[in-house]
C-alpha positions in Angstrom: 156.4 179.3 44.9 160.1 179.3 45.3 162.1 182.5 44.0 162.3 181.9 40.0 165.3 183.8 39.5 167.4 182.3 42.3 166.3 178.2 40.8 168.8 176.3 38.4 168.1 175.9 34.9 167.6 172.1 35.0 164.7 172.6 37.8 162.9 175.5 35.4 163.0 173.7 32.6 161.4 170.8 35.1 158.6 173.5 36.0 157.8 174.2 32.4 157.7 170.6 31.4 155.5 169.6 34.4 152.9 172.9 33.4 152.9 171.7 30.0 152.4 168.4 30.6 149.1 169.2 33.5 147.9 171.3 30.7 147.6 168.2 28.2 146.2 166.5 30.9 144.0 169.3 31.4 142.5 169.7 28.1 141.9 166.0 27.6 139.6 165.7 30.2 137.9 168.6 29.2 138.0 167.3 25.8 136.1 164.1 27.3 133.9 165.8 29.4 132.8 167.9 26.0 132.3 164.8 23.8 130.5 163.2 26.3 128.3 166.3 26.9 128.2 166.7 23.1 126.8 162.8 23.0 124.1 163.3 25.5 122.9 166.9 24.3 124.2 167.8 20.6 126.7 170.0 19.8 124.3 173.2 19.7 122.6 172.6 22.8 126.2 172.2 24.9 127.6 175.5 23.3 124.6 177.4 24.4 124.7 176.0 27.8 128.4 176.9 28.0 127.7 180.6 26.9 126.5 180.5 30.7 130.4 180.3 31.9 131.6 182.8 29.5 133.3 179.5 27.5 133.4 180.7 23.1 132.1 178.1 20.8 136.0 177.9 19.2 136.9 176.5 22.4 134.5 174.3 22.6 135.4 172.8 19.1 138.8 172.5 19.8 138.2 170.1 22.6 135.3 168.5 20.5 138.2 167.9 18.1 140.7 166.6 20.5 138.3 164.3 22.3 137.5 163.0 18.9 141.3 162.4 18.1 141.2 164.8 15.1 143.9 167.2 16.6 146.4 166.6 19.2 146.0 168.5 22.5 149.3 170.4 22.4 147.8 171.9 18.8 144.5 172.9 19.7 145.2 175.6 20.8 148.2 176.6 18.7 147.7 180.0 17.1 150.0 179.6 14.6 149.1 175.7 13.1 146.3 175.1 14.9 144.1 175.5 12.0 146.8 173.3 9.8 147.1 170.7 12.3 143.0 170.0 12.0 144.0 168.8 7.9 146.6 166.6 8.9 146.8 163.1 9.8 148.0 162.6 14.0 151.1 161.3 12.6 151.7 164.1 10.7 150.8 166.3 13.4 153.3 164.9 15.9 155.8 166.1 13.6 154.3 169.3 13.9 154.4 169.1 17.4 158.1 168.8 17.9 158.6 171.2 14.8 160.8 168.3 13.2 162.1 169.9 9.8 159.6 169.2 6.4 160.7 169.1 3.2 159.9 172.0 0.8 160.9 172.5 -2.7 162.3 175.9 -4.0 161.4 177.7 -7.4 164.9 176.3 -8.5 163.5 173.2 -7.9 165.9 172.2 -4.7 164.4 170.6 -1.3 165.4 172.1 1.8 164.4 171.2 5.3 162.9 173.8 7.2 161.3 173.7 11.0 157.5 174.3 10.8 158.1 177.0 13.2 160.6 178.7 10.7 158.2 178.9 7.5 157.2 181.9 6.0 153.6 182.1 4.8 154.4 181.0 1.4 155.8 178.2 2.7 153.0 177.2 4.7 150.7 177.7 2.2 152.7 176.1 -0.2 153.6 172.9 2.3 150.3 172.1 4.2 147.0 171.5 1.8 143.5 171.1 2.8 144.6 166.9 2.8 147.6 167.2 4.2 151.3 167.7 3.7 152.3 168.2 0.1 154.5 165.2 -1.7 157.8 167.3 -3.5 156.4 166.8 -7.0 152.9 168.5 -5.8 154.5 171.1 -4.0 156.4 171.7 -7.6 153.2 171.5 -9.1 151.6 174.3 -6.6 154.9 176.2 -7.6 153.7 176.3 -11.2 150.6 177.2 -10.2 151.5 179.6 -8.5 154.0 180.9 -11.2 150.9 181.0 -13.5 149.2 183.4 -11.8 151.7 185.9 -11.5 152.0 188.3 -14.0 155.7 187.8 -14.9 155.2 183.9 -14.5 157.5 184.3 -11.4 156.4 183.0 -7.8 157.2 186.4 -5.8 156.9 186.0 -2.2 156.5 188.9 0.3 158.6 189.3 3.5 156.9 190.5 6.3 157.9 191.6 9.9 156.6 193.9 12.6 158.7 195.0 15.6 156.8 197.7 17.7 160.4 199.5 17.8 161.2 199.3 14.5 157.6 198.8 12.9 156.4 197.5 9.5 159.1 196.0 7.2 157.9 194.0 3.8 160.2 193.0 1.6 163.4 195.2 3.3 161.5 198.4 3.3 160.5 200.1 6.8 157.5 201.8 7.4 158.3 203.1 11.0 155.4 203.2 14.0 154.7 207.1 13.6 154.4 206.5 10.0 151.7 203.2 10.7 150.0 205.4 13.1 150.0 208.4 10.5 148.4 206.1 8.0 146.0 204.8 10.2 144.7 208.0 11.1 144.1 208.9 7.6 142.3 205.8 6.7 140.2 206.2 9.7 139.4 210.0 9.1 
């Protein structure tokens, strides 16, 4: 392999594209391979054979899923929507896919468009239902919901971030890595 750090931008780029793309390629015909395996043997009798190699049954139903077009290959094995990509239609996922902006609907009742990959947790959880994406008016509706169950009949959401230099920060207060460690220790004692 030539020297990354002495190649042009455009020709990394290229690399990454190409690995992406033989990847896709990849899983698809191990997504075929496992359907047609599942086909000929049943679905329990493949993933014990496949314990053999080491291969978890979550794998295996990931490419079950892709070979059966429920999920598109570049979101099986997304950890962050993975899991929401299996409830959505493949259009709907391909939207996902090139985290094109969804509409979601405030508390104050305006509609912003966010990236997928720029949601907080609410947001997904408010967005993305076990049939799909939410319409405006049933995200509002989940808002109220929501509001209902809160004691103040307020939707409060919590802020989270981790940085392993900084450590735990919910909601603008830092709990620092000693201090996580410190806690740990204590729970674990």
């Amino acid at each position: 392999m030539n020297n990354i750090t002495k190649m042009p931008d455009e020709e990394l780029y290229r690399k990454v594209a190409e690995v992406v793309a033989d990847m896709n390629r990849g899983i698809k015909t191990a997504a075929a391979a496992v359907v047609e395996l599942v086909v000929r043997h049943g679905f329990n009798k493949v993933a014990d054979d496949f314990k053999e190699f080491g291969v978890p049954v979550d794998i295996l139903r990931r490419f079950l899923y892709v070979g059966e077009s429920r999920i598109l290959p570049e979101l099986a094995f997304d950890s962050q929507f993975g899991r929401i990509a299996r409830k959505l239609t493949l259009a709907e996922q391909r939207k996902l896919a090139v985290n094109e902006p969804i509409e979601v609907v405030t508390d104050k009742g305006e509609i912003l468009k966010v990236k997928p990959s720029d949601m907080t947790t609410f947001q997904k959880r408010q967005v993305f239902s076990k049939d799909g994406i939410r319409s405006d008016s049933a995200q509002r509706a989940w808002l109220e919901s929501e509001k209902s169950k809160s004691p103040r009949g307020e939707v409060v959401e919590i802020k989270v971030h981790f940085s392993k230099s900084k450590g735990l920060t919910v909601n603008g207060t830092t709990i620092s890595p000693d201090e996580i460690i410190r806690y740990a220790r204590k729970l674990l004692s």
